[in-house]
matplotlib code that plots the C-alpha trace (Angstrom):
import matplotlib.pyplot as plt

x = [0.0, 1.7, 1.9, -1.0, -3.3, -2.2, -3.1, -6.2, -7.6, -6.7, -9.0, -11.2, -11.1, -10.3, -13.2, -15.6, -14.4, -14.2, -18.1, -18.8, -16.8, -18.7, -22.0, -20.3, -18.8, -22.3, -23.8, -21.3, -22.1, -25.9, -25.1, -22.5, -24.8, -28.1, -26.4, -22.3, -21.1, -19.1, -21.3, -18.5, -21.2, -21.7, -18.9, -21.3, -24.1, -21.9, -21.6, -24.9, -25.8, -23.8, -25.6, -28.5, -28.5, -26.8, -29.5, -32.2, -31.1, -28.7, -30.3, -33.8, -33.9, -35.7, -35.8, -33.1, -35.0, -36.7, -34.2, -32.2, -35.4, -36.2, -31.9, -32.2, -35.1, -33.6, -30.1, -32.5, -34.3, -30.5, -30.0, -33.6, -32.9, -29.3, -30.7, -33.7, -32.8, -29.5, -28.1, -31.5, -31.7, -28.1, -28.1, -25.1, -25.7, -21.8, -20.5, -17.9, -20.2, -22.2, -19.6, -18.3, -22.1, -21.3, -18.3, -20.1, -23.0, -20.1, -18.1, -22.1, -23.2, -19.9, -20.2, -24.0, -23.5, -20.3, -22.7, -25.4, -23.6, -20.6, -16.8, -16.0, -16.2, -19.3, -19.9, -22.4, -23.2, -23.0, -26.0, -25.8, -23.1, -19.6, -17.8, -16.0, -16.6, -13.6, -13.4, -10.5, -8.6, -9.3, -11.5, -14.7, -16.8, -20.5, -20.8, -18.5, -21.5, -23.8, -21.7, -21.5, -25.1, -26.5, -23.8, -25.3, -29.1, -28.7, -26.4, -29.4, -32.0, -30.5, -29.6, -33.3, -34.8, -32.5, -33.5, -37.0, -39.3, -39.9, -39.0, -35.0, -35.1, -36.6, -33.1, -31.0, -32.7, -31.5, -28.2, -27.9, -29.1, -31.1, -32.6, -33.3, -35.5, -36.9, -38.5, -39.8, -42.0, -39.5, -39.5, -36.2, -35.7, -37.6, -34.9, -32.4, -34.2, -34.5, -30.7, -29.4, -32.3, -31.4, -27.4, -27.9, -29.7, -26.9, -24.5, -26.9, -26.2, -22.4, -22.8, -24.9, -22.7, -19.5, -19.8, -19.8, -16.2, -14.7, -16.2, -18.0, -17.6, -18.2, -15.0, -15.1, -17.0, -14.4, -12.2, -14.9, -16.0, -12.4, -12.2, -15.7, -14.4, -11.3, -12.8, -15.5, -12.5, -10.7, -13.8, -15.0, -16.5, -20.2, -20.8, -22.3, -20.4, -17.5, -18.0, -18.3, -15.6, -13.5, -15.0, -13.8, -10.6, -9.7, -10.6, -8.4, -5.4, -5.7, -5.7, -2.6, -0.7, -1.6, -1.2, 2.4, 4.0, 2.8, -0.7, 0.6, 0.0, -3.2, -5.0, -2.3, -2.9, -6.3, -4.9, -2.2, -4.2, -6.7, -3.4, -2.0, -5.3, -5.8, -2.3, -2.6, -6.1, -8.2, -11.5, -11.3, -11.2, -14.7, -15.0, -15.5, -14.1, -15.1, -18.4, -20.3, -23.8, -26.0]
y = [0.0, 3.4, 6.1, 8.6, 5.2, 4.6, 8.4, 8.3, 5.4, 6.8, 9.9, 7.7, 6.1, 9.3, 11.4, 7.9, 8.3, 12.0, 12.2, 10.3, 13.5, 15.6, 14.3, 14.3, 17.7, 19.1, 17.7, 19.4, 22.4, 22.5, 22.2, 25.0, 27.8, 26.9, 26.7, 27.9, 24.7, 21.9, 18.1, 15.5, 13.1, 13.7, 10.9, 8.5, 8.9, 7.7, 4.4, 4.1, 4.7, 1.3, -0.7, 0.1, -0.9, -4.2, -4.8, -4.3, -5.8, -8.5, -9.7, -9.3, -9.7, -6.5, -5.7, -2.5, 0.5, -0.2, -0.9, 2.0, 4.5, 3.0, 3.1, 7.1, 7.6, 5.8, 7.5, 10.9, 10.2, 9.6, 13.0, 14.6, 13.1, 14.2, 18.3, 17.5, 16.4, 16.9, 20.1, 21.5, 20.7, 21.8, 24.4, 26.4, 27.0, 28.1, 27.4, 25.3, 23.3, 22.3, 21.0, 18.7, 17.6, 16.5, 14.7, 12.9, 11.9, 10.0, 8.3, 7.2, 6.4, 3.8, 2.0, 1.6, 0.2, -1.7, -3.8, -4.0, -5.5, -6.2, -5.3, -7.0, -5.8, -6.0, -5.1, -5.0, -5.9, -3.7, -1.9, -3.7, -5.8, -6.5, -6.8, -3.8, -1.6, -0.3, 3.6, 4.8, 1.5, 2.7, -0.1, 1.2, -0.2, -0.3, 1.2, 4.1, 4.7, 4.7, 6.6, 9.4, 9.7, 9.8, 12.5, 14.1, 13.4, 14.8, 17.8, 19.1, 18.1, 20.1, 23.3, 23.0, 22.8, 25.6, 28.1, 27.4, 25.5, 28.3, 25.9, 25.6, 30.1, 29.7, 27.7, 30.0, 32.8, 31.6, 30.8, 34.4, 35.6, 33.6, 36.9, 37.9, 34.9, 34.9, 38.6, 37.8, 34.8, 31.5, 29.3, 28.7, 26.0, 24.2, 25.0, 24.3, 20.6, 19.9, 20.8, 18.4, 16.0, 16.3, 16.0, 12.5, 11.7, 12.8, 10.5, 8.1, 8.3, 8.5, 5.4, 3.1, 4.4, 3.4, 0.8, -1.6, -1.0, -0.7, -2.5, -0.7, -1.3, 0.7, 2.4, 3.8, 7.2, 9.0, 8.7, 9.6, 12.6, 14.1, 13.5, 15.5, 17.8, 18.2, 18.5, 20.9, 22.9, 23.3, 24.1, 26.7, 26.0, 26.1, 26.3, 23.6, 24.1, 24.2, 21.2, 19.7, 20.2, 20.1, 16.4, 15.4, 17.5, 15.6, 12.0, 12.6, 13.7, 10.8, 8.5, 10.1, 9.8, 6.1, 5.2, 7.0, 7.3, 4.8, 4.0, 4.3, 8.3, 8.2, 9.2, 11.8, 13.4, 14.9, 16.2, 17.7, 19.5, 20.8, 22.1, 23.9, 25.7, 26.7, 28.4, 29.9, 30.7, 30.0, 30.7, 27.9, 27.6, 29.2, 31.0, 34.7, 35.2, 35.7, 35.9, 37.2, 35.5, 37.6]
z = [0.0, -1.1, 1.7, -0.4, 0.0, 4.0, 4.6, 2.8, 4.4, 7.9, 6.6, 6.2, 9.6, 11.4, 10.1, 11.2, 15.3, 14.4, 13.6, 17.0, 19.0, 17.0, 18.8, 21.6, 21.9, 20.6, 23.3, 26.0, 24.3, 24.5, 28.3, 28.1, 26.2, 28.7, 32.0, 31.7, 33.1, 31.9, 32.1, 33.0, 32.9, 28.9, 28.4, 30.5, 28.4, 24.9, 27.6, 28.4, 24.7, 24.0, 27.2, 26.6, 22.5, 23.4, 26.0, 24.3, 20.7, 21.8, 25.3, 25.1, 20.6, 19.5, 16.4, 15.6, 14.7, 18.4, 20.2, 18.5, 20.5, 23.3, 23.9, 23.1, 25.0, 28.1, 27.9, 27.8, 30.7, 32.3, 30.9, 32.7, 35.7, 36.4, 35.9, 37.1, 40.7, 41.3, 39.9, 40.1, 43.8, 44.8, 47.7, 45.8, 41.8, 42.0, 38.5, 40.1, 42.8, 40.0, 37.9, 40.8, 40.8, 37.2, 38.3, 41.0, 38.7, 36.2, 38.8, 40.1, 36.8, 36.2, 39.6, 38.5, 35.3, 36.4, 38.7, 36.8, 33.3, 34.8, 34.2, 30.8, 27.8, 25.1, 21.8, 19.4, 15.9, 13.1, 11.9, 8.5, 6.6, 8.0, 4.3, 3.8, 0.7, -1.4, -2.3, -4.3, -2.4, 0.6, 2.6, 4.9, 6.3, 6.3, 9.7, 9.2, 6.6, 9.2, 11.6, 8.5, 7.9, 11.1, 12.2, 9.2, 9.8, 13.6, 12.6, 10.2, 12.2, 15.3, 12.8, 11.9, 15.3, 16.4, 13.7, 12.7, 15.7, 18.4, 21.1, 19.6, 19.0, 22.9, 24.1, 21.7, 23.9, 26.8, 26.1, 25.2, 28.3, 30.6, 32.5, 29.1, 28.1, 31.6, 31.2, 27.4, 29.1, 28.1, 30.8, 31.3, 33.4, 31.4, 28.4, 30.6, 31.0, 27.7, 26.8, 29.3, 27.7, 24.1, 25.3, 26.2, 23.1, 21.7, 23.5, 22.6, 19.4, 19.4, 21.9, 19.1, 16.2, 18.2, 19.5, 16.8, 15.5, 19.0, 22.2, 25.0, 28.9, 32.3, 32.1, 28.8, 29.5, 31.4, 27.9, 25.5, 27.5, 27.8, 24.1, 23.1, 25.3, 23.6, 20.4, 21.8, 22.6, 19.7, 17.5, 20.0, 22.8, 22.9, 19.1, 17.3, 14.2, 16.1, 17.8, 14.5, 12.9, 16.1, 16.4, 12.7, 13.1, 16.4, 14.9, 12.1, 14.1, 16.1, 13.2, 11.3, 14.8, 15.3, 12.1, 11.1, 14.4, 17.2, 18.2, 21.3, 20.8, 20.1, 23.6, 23.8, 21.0, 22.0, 25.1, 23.4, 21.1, 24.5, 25.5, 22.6, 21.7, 25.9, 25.4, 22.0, 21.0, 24.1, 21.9, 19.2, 15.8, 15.4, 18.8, 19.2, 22.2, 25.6, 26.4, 29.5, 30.3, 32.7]

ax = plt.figure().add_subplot(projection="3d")
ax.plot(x, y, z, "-o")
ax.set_aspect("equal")
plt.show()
């Protein structure tokens, strides 16, 4: 295989883990723009996303598309409860105290799931076909396929619900300014419910998607999270676009590093990034700056 070939096919396989950090980091940014804080339990919900499909397709035998809802649906409800009880509950709303909330929700979320499925680790068919399919030499796979359209199909869905359904202008409202929205009538809390809702649908989603091309276990939330984080970062933190093409930017780094220098870099490489765009453009690639919520 000529070098032009190896580099295109890790492309290829970057830009298919770099979708899943896209949904990811989207998702810690719905959370950042309704409520300023960082969700360090957005990592558990990509987990959760892969528990729950495996439960409900490959234990109990339900039929895909089902199990594919009833597995966002649940990981949602995850998502509801966390805002709804703890962080909304919590004497202090410091930025800070509520964060640690978020931290304490993860690590209570893994012991959870660790005694409930257990410790090793599962994995799930692939949506369709496991031959893989040639383009330009380059071997994918039919579930990268899958992992490339429904990135797509929920990145123009959101972009849609954000601009044209008055509920998605209401939660653009209030991340502007929640006393804002508050004094036009929105009700932000429950905005603030919903973004912490449709954040783990979308770590649902990167949950289903990934799991089938790597394996999914209690422990695996904590690296996925840091990772939508990182990409999150280095599009710009709290835009959606942003988080996009962070997510693909990320994946694809990754990929060229494991795949000409040592896969042993590969985790590295997204903190490295996280630290090179803190120190030289804190904002992102498609941030504006500092912003001040009131």
């Amino acid at each position: 295989m000529t070098l032009t070939l190896q580099i295109f096919q890790f492309l290829l396989s970057g830009l298919t883990t770099g979708s899943t950090y896209a949904l990811i980091a989207i998702g810690f940014s719905l959370i950042h723009n309704s409520t300023g804080i960082v969700n360090f339990a957005q990592g558990e919900f990509v987990m959760l996303g892969g528990m729950f499909m495996i439960t409900f397709y490959s234990f109990l035998g339900l039929p895909m598309f089902p199990a594919f809802l009833l597995t966002i649906g649940a990981v949602a409800a995850v998502g509801l409860l966390l805002e709804r009880f703890p962080l909304r509950r919590a004497e202090s709303k410091e930025i800070l105290i509520l964060v640690m909330i978020t931290v304490g929700a993860s690590i209570f979320i893994k012991g959870l799931v660790m005694i409930v499925w257990g410790k090793n680790p599962m994995t799930l068919p692939p949506l369709s076909g496991e031959a893989p399919l040639v383009f330009f030499g380059a071997a994918v796979m039919p579930q990268s396929l899958w992992i490339f359209g429904i990135t797509l199909t929920v990145v123009v869905a959101l972009n849609y619900f954000f601009k044209e359904t008055f509920i998605g202008k209401a939660m653009r409202a209030v991340a502007a300014s929640r006393r804002s929205a508050r004094l036009t009538g929105i009700p932000v809390d429950r905005m603030i419910l919903l973004s912490f809702t449709l954040s783990g649908a979308l770590g649902a989603v990167a949950g289903i998607t990934l799991t089938p091309i790597t394996t999914t276990s209690y422990d695996v939330g904590m690296m996925l999270g840091l990772k939508g984080f990182s990409a999150a970062i280095l599009g710009g933190y709290g835009s959606m676009p942003g988080a996009v093409l962070g997510g693909l930017l990320l994946g694809v780094l990754e990929s060229l590093a494991a795949g000409l220098i040592s896969s042993e870099y590969k985790d590295a490489i997204a903190f490295l990034i996280l630290l090179l765009v803190l120190f030289f453009k804190p904002s992102g690639i498609l941030g504006k700056g500092r912003l001040q919520r009131v």
